[in-house]
N, CA, C and O atoms as a GROMACS GRO file, in nm:
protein
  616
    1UNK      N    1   1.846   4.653   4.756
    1UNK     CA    2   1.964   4.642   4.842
    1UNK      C    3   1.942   4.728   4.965
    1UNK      O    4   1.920   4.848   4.955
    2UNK      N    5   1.949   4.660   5.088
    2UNK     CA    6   1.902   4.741   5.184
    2UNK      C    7   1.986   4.711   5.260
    2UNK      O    8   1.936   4.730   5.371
    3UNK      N    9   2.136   4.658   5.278
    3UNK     CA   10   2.257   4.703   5.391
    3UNK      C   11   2.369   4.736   5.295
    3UNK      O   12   2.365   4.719   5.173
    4UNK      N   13   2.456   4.776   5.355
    4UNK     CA   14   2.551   4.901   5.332
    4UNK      C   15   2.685   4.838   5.432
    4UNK      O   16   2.677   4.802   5.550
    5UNK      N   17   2.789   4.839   5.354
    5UNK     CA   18   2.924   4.800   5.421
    5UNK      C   19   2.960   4.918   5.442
    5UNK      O   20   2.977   5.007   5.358
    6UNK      N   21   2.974   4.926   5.574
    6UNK     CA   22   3.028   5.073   5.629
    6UNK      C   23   3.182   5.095   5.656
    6UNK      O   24   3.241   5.203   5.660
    7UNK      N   25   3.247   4.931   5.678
    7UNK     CA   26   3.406   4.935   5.677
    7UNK      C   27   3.469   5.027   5.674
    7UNK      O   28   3.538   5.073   5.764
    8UNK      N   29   3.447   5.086   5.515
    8UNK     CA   30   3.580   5.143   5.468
    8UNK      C   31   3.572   5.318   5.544
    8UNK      O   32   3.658   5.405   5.534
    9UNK      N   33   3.436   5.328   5.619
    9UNK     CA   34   3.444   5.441   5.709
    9UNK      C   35   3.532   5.422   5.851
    9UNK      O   36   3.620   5.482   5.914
   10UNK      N   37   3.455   5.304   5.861
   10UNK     CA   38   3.598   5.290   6.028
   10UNK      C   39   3.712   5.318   5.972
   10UNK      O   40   3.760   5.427   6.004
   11UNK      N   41   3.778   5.244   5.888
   11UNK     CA   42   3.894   5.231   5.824
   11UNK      C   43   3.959   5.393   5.836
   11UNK      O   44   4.064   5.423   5.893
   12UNK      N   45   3.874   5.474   5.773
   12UNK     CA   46   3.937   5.625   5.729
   12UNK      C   47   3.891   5.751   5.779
   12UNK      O   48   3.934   5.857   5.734
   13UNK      N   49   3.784   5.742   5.896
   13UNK     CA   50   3.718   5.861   5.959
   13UNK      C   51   3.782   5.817   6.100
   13UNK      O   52   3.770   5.704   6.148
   14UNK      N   53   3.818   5.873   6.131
   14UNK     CA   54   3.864   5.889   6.286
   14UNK      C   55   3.778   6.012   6.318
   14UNK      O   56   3.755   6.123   6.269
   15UNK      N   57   3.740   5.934   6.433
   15UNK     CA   58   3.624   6.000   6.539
   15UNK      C   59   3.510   5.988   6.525
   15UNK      O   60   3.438   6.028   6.617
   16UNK      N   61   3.448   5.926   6.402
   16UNK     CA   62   3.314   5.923   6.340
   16UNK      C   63   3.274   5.788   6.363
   16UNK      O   64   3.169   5.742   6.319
   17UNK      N   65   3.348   5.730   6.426
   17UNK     CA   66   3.297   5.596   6.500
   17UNK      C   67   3.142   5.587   6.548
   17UNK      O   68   3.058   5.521   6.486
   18UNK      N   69   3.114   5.663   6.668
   18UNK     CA   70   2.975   5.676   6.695
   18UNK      C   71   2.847   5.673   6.592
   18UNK      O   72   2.738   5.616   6.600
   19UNK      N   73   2.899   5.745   6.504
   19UNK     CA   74   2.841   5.779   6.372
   19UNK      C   75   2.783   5.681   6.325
   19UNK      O   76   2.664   5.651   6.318
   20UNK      N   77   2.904   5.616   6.284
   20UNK     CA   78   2.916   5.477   6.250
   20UNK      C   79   2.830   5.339   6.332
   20UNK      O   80   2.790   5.247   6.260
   21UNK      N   81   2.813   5.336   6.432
   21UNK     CA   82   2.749   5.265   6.503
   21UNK      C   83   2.623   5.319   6.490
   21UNK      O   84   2.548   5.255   6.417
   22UNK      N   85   2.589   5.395   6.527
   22UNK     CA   86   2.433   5.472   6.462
   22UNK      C   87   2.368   5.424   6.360
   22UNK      O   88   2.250   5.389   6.361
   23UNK      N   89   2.463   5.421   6.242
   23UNK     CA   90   2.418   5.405   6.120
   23UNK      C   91   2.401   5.197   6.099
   23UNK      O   92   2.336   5.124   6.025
   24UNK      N   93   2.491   5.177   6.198
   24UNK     CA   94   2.507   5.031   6.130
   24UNK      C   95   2.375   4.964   6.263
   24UNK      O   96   2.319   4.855   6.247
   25UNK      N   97   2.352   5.039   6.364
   25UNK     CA   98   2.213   4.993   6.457
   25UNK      C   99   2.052   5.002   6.432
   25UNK      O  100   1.954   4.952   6.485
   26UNK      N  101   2.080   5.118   6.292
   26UNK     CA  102   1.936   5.165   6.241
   26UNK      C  103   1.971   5.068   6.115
   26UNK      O  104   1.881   4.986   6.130
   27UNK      N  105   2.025   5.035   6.030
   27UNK     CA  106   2.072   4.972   5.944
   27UNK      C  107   1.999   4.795   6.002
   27UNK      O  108   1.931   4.731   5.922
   28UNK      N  109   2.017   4.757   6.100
   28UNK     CA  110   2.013   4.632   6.119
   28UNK      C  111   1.838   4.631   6.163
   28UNK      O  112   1.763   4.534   6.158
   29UNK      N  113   1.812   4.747   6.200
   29UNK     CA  114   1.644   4.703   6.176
   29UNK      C  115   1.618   4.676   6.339
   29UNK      O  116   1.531   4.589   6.350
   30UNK      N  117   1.648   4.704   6.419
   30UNK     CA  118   1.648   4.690   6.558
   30UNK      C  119   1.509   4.767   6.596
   30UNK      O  120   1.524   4.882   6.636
   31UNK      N  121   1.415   4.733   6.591
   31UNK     CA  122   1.304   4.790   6.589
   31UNK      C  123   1.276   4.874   6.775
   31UNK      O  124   1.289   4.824   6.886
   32UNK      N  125   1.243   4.996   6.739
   32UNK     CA  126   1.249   5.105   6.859
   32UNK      C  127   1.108   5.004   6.917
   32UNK      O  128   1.034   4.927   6.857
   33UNK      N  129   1.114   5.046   7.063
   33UNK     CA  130   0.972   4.993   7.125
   33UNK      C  131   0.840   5.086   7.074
   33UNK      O  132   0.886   5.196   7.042
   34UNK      N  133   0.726   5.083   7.060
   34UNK     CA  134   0.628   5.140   7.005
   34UNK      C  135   0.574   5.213   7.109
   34UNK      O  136   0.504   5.312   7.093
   35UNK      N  137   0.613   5.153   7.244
   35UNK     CA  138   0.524   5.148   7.367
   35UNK      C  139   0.641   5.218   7.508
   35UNK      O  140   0.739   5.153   7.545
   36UNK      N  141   0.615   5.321   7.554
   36UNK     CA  142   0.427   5.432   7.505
   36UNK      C  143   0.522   5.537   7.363
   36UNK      O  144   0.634   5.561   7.318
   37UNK      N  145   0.380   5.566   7.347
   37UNK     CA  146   0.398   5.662   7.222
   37UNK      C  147   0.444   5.798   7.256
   37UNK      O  148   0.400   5.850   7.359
   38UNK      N  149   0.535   5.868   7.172
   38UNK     CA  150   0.582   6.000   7.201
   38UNK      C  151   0.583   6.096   7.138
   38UNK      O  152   0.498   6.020   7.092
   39UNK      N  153   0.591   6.200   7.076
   39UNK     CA  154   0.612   6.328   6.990
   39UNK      C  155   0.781   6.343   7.005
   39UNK      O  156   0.830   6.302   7.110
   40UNK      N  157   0.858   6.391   6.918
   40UNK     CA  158   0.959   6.468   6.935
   40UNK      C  159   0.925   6.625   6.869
   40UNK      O  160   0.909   6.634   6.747
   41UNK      N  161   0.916   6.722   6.937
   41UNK     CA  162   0.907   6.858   6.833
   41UNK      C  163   1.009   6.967   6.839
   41UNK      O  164   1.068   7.004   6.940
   42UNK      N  165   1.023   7.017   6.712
   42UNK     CA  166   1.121   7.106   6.737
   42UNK      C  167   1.044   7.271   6.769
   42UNK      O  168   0.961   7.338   6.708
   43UNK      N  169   1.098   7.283   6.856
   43UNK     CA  170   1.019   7.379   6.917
   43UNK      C  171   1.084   7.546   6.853
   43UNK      O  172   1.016   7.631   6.798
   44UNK      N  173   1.232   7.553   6.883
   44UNK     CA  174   1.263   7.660   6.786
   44UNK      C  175   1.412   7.587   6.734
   44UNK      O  176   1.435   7.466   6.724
   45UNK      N  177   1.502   7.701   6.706
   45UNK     CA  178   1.658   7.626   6.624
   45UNK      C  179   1.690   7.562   6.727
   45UNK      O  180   1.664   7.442   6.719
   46UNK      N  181   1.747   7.602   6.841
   46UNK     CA  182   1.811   7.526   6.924
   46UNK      C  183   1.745   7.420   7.044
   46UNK      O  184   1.810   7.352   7.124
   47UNK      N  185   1.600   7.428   7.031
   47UNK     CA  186   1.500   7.390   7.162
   47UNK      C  187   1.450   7.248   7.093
   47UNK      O  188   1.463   7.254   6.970
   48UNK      N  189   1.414   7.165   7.124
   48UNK     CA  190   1.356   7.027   7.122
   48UNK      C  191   1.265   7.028   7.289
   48UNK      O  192   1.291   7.083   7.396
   49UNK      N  193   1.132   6.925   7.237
   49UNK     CA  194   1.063   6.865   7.352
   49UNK      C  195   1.036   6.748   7.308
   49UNK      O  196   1.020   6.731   7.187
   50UNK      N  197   1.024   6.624   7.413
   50UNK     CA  198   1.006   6.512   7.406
   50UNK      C  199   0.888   6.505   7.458
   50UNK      O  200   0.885   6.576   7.558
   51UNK      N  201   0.745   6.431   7.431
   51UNK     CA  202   0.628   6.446   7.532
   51UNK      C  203   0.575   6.312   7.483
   51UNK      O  204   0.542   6.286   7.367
   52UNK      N  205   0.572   6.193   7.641
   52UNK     CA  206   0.528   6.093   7.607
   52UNK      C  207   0.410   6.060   7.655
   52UNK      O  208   0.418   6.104   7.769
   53UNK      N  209   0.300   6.011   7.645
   53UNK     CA  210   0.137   5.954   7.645
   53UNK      C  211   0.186   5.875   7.759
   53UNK      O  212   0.271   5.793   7.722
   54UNK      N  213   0.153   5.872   7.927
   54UNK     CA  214   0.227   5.762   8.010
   54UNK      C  215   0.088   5.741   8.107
   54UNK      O  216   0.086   5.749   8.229
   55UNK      N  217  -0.035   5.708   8.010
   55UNK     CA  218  -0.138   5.693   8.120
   55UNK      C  219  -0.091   5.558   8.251
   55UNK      O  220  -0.013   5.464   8.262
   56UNK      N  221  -0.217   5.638   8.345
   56UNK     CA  222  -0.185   5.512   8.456
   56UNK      C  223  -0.013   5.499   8.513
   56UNK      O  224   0.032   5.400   8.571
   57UNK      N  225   0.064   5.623   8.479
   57UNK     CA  226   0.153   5.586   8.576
   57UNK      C  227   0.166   5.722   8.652
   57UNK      O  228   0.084   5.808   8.620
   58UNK      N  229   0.245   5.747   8.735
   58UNK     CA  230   0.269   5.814   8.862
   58UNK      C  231   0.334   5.888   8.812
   58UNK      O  232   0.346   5.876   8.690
   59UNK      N  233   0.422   6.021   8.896
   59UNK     CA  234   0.529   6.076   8.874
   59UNK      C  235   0.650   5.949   8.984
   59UNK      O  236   0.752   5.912   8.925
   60UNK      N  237   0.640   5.924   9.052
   60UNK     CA  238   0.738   5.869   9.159
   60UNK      C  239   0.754   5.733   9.074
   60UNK      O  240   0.848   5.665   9.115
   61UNK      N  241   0.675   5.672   8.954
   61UNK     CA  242   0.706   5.563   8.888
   61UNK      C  243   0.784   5.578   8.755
   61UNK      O  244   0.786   5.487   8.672
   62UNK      N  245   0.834   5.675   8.741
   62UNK     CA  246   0.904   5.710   8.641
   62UNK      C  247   1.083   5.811   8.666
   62UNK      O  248   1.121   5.908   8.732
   63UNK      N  249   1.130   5.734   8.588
   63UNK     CA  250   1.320   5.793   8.627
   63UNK      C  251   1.379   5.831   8.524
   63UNK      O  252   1.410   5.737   8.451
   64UNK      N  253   1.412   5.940   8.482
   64UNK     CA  254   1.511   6.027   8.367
   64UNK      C  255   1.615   6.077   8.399
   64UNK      O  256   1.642   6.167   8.479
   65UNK      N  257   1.720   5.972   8.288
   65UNK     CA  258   1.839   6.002   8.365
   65UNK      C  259   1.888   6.058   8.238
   65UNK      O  260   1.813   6.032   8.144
   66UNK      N  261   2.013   6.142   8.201
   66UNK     CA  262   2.064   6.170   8.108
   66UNK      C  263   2.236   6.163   8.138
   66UNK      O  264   2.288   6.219   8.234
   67UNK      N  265   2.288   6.108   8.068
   67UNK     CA  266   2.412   6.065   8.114
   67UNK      C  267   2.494   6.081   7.929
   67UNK      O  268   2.445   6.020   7.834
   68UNK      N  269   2.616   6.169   7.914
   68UNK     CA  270   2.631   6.246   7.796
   68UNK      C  271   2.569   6.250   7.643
   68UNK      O  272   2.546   6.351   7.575
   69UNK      N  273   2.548   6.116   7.609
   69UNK     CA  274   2.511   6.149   7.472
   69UNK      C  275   2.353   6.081   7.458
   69UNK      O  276   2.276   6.064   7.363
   70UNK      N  277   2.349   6.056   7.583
   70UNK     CA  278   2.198   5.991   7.592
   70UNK      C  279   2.124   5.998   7.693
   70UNK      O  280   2.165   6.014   7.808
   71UNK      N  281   1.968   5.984   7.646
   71UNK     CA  282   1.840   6.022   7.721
   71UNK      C  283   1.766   5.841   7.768
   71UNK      O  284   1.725   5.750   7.697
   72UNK      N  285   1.775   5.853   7.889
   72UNK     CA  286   1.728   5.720   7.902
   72UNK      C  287   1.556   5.768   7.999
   72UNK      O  288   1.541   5.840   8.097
   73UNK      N  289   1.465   5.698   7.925
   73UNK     CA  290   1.340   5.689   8.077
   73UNK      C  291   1.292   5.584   8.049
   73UNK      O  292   1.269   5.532   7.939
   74UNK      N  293   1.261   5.520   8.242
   74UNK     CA  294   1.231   5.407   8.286
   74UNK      C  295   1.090   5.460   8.358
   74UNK      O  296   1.073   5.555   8.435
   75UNK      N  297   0.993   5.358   8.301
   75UNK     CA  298   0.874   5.365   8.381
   75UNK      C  299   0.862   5.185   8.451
   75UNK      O  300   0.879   5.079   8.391
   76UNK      N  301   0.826   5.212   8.596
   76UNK     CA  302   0.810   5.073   8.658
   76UNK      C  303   0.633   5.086   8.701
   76UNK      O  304   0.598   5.167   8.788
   77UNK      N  305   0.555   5.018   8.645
   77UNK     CA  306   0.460   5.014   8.786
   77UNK      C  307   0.452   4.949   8.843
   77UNK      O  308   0.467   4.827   8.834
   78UNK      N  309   0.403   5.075   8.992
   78UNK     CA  310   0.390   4.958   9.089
   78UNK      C  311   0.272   4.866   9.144
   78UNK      O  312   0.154   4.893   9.121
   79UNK      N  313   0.308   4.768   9.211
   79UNK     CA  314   0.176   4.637   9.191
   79UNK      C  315   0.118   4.706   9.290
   79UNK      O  316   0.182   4.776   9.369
   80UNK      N  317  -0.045   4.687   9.293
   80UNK     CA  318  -0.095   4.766   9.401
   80UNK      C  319  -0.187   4.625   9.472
   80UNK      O  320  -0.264   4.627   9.568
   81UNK      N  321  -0.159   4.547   9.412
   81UNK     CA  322  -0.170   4.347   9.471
   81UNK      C  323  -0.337   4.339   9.442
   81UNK      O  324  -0.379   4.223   9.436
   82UNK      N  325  -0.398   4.403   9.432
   82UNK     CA  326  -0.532   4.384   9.417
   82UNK      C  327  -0.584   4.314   9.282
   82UNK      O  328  -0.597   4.393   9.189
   83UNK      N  329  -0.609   4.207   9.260
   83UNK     CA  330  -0.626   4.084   9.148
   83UNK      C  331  -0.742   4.164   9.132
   83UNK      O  332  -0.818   4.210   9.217
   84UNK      N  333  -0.743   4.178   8.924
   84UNK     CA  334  -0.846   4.232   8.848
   84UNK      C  335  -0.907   4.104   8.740
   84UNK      O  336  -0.872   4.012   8.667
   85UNK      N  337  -1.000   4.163   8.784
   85UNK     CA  338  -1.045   4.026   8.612
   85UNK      C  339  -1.107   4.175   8.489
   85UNK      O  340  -1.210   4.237   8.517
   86UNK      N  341  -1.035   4.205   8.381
   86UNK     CA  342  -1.049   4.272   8.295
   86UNK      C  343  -1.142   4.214   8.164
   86UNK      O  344  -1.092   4.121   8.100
   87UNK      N  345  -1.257   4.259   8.129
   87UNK     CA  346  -1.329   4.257   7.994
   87UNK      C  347  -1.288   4.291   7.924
   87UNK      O  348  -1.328   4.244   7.818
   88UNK      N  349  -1.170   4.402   7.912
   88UNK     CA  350  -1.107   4.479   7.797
   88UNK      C  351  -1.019   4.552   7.850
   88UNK      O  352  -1.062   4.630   7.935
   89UNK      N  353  -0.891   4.553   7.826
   89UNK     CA  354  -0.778   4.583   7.882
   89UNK      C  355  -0.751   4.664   7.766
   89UNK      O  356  -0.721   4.598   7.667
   90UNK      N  357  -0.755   4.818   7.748
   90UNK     CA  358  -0.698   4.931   7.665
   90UNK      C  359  -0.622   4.987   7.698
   90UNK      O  360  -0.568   5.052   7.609
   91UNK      N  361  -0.567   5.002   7.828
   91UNK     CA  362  -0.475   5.084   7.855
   91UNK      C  363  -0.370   5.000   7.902
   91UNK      O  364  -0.385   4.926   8.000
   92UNK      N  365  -0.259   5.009   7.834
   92UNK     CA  366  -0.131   4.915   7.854
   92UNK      C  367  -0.043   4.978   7.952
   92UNK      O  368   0.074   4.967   7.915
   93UNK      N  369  -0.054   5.040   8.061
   93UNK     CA  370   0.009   5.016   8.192
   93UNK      C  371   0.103   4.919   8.212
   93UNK      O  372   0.080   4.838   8.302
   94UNK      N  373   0.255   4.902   8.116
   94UNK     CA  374   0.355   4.775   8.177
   94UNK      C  375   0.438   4.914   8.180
   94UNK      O  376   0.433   5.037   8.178
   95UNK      N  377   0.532   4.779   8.188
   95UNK     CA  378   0.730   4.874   8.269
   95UNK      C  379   0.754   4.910   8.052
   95UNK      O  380   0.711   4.871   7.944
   96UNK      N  381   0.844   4.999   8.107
   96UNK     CA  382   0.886   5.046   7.971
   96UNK      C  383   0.999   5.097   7.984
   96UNK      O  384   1.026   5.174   8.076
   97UNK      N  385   1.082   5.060   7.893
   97UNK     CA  386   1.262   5.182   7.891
   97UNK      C  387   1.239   5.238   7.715
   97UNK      O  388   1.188   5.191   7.613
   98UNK      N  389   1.301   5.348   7.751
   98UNK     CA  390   1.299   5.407   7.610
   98UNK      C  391   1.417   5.536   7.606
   98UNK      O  392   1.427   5.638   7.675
   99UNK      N  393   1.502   5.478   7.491
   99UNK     CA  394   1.633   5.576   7.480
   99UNK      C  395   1.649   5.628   7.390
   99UNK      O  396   1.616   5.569   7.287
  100UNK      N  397   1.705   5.762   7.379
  100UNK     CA  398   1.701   5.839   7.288
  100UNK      C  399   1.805   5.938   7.314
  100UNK      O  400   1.826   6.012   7.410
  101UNK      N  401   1.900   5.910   7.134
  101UNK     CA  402   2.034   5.942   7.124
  101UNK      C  403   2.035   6.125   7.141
  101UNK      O  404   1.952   6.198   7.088
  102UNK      N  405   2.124   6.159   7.207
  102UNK     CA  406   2.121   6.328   7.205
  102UNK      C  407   2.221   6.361   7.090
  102UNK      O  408   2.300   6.268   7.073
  103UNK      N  409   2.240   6.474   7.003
  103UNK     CA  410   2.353   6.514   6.939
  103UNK      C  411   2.420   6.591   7.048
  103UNK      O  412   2.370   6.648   7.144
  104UNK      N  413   2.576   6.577   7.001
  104UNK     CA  414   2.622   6.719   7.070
  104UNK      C  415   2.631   6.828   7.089
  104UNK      O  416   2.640   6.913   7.000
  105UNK      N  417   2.631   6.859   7.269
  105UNK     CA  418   2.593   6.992   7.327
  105UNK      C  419   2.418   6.989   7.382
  105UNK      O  420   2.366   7.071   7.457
  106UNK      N  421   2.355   6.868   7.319
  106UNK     CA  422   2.239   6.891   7.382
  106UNK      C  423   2.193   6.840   7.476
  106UNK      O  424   2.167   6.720   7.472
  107UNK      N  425   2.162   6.930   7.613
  107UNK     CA  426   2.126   6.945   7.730
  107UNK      C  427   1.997   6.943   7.767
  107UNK      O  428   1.919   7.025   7.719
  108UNK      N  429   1.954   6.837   7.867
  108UNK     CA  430   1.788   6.839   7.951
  108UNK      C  431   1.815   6.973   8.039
  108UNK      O  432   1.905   7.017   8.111
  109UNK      N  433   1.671   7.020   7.988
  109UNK     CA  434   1.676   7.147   8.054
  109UNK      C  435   1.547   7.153   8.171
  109UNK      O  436   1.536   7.248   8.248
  110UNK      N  437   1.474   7.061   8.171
  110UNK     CA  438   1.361   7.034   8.293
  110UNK      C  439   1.230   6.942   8.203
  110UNK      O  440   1.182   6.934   8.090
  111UNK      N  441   1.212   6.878   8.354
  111UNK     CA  442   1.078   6.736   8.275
  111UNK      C  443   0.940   6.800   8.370
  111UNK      O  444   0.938   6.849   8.484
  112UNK      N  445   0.850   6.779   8.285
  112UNK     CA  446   0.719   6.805   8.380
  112UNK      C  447   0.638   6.675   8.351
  112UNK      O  448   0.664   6.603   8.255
  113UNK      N  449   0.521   6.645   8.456
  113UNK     CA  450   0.420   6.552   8.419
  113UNK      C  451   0.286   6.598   8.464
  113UNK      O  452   0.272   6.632   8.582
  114UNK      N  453   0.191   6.603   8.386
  114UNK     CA  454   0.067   6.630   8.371
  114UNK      C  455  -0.033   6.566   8.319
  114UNK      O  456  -0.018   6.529   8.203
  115UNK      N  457  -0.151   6.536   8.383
  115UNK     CA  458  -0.200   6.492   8.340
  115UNK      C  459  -0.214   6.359   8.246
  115UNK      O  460  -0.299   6.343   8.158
  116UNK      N  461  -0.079   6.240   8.294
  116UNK     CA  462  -0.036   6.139   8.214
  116UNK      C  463   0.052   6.191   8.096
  116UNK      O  464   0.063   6.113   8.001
  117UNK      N  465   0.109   6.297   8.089
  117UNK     CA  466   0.186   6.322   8.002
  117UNK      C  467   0.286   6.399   8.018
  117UNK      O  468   0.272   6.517   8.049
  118UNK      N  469   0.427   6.329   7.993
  118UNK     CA  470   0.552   6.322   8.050
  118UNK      C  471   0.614   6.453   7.937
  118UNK      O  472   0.624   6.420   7.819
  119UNK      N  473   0.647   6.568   7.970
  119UNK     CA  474   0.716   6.645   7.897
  119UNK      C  475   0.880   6.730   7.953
  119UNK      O  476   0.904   6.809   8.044
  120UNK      N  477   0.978   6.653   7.828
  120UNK     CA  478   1.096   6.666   7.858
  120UNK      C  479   1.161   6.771   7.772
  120UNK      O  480   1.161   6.762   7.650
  121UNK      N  481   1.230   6.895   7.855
  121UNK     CA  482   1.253   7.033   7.736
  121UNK      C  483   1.414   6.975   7.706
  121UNK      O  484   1.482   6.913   7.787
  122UNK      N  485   1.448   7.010   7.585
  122UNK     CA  486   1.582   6.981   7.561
  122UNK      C  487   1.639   7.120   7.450
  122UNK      O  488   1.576   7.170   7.356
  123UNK      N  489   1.813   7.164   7.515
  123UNK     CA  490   1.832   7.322   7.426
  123UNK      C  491   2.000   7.236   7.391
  123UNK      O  492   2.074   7.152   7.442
  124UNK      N  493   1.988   7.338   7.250
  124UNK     CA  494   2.147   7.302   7.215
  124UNK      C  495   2.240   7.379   7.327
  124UNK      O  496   2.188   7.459   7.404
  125UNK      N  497   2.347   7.357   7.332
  125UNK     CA  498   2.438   7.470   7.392
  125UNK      C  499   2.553   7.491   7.330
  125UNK      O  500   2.656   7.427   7.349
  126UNK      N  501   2.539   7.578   7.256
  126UNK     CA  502   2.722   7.534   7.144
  126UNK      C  503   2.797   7.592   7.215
  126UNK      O  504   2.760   7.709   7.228
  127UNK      N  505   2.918   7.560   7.289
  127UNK     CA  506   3.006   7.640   7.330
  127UNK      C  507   3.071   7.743   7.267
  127UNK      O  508   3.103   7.711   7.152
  128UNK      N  509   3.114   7.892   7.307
  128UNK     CA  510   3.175   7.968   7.286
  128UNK      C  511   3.270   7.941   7.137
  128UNK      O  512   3.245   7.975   7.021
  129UNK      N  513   3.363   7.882   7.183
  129UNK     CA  514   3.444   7.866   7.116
  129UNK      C  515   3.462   7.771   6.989
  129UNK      O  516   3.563   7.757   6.919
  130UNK      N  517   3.307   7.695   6.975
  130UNK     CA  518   3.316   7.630   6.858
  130UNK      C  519   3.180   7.711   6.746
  130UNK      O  520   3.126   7.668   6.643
  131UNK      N  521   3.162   7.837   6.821
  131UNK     CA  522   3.019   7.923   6.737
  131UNK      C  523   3.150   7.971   6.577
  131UNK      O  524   3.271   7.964   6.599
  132UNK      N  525   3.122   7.994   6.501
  132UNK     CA  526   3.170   8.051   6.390
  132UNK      C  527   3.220   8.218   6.451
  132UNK      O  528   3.154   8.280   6.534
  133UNK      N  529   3.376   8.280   6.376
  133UNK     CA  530   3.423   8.351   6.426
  133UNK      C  531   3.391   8.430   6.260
  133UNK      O  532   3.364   8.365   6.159
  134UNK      N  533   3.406   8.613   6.265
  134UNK     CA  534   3.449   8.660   6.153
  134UNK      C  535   3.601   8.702   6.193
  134UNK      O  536   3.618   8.756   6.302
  135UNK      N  537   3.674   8.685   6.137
  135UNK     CA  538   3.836   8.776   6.086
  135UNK      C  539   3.855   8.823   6.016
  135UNK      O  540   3.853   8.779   5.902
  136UNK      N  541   3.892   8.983   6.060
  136UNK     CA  542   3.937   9.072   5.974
  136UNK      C  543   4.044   9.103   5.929
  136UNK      O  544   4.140   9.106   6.006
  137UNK      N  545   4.058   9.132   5.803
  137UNK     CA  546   4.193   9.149   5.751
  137UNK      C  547   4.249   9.255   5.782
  137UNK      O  548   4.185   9.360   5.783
  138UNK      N  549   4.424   9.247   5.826
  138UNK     CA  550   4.469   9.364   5.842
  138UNK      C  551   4.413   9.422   5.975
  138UNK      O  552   4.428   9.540   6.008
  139UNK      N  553   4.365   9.353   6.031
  139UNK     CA  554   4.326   9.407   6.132
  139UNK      C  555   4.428   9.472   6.255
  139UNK      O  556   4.550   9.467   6.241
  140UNK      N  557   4.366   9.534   6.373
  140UNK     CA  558   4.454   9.572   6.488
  140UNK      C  559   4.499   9.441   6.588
  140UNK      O  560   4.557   9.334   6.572
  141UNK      N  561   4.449   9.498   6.678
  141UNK     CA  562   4.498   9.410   6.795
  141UNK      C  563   4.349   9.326   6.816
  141UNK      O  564   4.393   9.214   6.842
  142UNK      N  565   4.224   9.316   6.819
  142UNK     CA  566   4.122   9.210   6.831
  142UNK      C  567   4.071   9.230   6.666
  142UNK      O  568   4.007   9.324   6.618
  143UNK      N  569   4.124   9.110   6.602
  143UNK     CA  570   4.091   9.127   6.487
  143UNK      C  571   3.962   9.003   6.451
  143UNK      O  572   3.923   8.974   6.338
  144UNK      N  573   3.921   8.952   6.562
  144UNK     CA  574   3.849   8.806   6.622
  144UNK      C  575   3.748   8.830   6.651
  144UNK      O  576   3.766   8.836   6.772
  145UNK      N  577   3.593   8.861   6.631
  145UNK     CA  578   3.426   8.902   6.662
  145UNK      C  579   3.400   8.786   6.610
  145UNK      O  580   3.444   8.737   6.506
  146UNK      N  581   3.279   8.719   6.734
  146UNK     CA  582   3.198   8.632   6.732
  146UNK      C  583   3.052   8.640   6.624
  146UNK      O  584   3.009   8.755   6.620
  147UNK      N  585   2.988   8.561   6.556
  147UNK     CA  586   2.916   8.584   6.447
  147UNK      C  587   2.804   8.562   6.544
  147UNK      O  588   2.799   8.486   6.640
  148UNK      N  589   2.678   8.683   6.475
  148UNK     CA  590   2.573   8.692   6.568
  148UNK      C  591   2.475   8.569   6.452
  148UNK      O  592   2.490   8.591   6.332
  149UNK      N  593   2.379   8.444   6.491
  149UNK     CA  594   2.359   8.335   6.414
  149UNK      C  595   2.204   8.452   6.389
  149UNK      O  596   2.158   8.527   6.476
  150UNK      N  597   2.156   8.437   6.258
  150UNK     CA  598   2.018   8.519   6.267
  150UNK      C  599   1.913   8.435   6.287
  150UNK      O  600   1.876   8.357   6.200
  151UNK      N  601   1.853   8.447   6.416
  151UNK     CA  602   1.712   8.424   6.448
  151UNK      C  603   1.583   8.415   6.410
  151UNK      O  604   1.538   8.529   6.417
  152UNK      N  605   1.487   8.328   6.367
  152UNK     CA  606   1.417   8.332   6.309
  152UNK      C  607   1.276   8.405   6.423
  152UNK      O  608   1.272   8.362   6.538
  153UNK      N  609   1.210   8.472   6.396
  153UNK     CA  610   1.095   8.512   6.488
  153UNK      C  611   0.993   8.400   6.499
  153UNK      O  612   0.948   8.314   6.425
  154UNK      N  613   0.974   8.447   6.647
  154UNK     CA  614   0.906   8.305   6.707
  154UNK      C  615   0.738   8.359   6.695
  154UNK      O  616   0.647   8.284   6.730
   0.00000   0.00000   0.00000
């Protein structure tokens, strides 16, 4: 059995909609493009990098846009009109889009390209006010300290 009636979640989670669509888009087998190939790594708790293999294209042929809960990049190349006759065509040089869902709070923090390889830094940012609080009992007048999260050494 490999699908799942998710209904009775719309039905009774309010707000988990997105969720829900997530689950029912990976569910249907919508196969991601293969092309070009990428790494995702987690670099520390809050840091992610994206680094994609983009031989044969440019920096000026490539566009990263991030717009709230998603990472979109478009590679176009451009025709340089000069007709090739190829013996062996290995390097797949076409147009490519490739998207990739962010969780929340997570922010592009700068893209580099080197050497054909496209690297995108990405950091959580939890706001203030949704970090875990301690409260003390009986306390005075700030009875409210922010919890320090423990760090793992890098």
């Amino acid at each position: 059995m490999r699908t799942f009636d998710l209904t009775p979640l719309y039905r009774t989670a309010i707000g988990f909609d997105r969720l829900a669509q997530l689950l029912n888009d990976a569910q249907r087998g919508d196969a991601q493009p293969s092309y070009p190939p990428y790494n995702i790594e987690l670099v520390s708790e809050d840091q992610y990098r994206i680094v994609m293999a983009l031989a044969g294209f440019d920096r000026n042929e490539i566009d990263i846009t991030s717009e709230r809960d998603s990472l979109h990049i478009v590679g176009r190349k451009q025709r340089d009109g000069v007709e090739r006759t190829y013996l062996h065509r290995g390097i797949a040089a076409r147009d490519f889009e490739q998207r990739f869902q962010l969780a929340n709070h997570v922010k592009v923090t700068g893209a580099s390209f080197n050497n054909g390889m496209l690297t995108i830094e990405l950091q959580r940012e939890v706001p203030e006010a949704l970090k875990p609080r301690k409260i003390a009992i009986d306390g005075m007048t700030n009875n409210v300290t922010a919890l320090e999260q423990p760090r793992e050494a890098a």
